[in-house]
TORKOL-4160 file (C-alpha; in steps of 0.2 Angstrom, whole numbers, padded with zeros to 4 digits, m for minus):
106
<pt num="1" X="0208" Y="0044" Z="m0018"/>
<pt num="2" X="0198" Y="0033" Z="m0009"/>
<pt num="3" X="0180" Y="0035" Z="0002"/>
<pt num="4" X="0182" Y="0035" Z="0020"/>
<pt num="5" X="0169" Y="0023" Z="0028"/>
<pt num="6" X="0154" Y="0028" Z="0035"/>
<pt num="7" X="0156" Y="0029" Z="0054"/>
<pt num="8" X="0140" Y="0019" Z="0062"/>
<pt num="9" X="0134" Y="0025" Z="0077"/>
<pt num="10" X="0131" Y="0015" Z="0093"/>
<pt num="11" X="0139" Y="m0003" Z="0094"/>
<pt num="12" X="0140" Y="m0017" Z="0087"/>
<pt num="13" X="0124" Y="m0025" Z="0098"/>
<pt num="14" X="0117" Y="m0010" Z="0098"/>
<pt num="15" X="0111" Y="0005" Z="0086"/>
<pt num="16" X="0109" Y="0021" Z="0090"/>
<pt num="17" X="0093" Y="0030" Z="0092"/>
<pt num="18" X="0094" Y="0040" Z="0074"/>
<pt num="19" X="0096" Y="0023" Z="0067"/>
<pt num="20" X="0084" Y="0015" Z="0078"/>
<pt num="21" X="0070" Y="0031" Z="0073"/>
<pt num="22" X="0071" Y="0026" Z="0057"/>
<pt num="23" X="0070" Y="0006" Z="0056"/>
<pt num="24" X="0057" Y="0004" Z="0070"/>
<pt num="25" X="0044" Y="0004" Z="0061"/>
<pt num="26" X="0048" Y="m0009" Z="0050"/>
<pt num="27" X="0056" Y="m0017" Z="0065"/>
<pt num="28" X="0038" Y="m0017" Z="0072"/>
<pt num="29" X="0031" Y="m0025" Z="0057"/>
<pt num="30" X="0044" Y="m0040" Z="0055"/>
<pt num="31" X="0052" Y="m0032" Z="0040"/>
<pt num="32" X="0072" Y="m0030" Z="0047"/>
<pt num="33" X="0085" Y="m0043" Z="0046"/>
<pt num="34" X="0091" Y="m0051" Z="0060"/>
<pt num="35" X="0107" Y="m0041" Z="0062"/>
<pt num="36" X="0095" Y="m0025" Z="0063"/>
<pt num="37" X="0083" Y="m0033" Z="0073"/>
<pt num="38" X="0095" Y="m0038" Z="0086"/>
<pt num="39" X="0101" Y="m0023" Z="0087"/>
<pt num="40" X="0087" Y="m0011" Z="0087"/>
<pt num="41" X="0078" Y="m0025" Z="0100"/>
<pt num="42" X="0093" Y="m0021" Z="0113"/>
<pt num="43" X="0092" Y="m0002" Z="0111"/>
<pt num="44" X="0072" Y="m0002" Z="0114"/>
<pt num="45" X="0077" Y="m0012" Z="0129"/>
<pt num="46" X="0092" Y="m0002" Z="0134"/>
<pt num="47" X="0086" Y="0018" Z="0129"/>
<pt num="48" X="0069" Y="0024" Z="0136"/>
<pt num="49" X="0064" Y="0036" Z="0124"/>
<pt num="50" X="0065" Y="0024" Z="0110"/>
<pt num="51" X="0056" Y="0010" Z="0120"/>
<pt num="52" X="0042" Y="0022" Z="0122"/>
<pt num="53" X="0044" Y="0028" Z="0104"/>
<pt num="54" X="0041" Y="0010" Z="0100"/>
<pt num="55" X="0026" Y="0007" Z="0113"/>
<pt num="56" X="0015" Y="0021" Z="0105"/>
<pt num="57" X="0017" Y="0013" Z="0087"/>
<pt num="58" X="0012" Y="m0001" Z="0093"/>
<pt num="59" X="m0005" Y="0005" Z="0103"/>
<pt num="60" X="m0007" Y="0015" Z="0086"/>
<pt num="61" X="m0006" Y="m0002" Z="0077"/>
<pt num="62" X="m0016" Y="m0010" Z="0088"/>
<pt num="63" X="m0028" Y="0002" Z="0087"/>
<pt num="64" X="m0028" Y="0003" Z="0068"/>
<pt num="65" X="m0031" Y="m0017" Z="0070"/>
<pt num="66" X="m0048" Y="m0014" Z="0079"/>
<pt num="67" X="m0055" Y="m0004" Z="0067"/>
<pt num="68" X="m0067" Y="m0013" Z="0056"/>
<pt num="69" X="m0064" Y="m0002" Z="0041"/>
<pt num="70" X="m0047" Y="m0003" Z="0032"/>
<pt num="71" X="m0037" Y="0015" Z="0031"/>
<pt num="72" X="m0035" Y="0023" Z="0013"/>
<pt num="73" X="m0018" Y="0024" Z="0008"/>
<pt num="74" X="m0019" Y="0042" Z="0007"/>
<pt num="75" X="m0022" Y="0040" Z="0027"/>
<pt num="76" X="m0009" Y="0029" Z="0031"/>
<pt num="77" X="0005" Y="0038" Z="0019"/>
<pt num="78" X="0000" Y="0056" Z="0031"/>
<pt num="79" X="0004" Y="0043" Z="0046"/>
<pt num="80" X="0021" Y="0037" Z="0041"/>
<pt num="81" X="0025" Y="0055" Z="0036"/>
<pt num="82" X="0020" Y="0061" Z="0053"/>
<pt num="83" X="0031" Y="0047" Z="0060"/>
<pt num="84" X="0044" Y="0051" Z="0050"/>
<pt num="85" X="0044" Y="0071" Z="0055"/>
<pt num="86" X="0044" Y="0065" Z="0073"/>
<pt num="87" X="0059" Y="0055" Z="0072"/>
<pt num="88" X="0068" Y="0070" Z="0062"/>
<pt num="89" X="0063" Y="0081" Z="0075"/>
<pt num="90" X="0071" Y="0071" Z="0089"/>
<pt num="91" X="0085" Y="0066" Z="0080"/>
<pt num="92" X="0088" Y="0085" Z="0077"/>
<pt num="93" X="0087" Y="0089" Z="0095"/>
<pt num="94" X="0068" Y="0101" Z="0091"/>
<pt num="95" X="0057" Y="0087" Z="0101"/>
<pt num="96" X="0065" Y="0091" Z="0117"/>
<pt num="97" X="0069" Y="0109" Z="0115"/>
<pt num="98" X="0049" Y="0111" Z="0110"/>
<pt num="99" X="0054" Y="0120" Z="0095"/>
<pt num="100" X="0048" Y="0107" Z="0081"/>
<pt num="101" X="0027" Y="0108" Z="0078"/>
<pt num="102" X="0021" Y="0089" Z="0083"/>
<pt num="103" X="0003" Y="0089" Z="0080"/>
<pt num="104" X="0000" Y="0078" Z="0068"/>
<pt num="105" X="m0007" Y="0081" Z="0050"/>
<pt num="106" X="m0026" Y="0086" Z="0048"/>
């Protein structure tokens, strides 16, 4: 008996925005492929959520560049796992029913 493919999500241009939730940041950082970067590129132009998604990591990096004093990794692990509850949430639907708790971590 055989697998049956994974079904992607989106187009071929385009990913979806689960899929887009959890590449942008490396998107962001230059750490995608081209294929993936093409597409995650068209959906940040295309889906507004996602562009904004994307917008506010990137004030946050820029912001993080400003400092003079590099973050500890124990600092910037509690980030990506805030970032990574985030797009959970909104890939569950909790981020826009107000459900899912999205202050971030102390």
């Amino acid at each position: 008996m055989s697998a049956k493919p994974r079904k992607m999500w989106g187009t071929k241009e385009m990913a979806s925005c689960m899929q887009v939730m959890r590449v942008v940041q490396s998107y962001l950082d230059g750490q995608t492929d081209q294929v993936t970067a093409r597409r995650v590129a068209n959906h940040l132009d295309a889906c507004r959520r996602c562009g904004l998604e994307a917008s506010t990591y990137r004030e946050i990096k820029a912001a993080l560049a400003r400092q003079a004093a590099p973050l500890d990794e124990e600092s910037l692990e509690r980030l990506r796992a805030f970032g990574s509850s985030l797009s959970q949430q909104t890939a569950r639907g909790e981020a826009e029913s107000g459900s899912g708790d999205t202050s971030p971590p102390a």
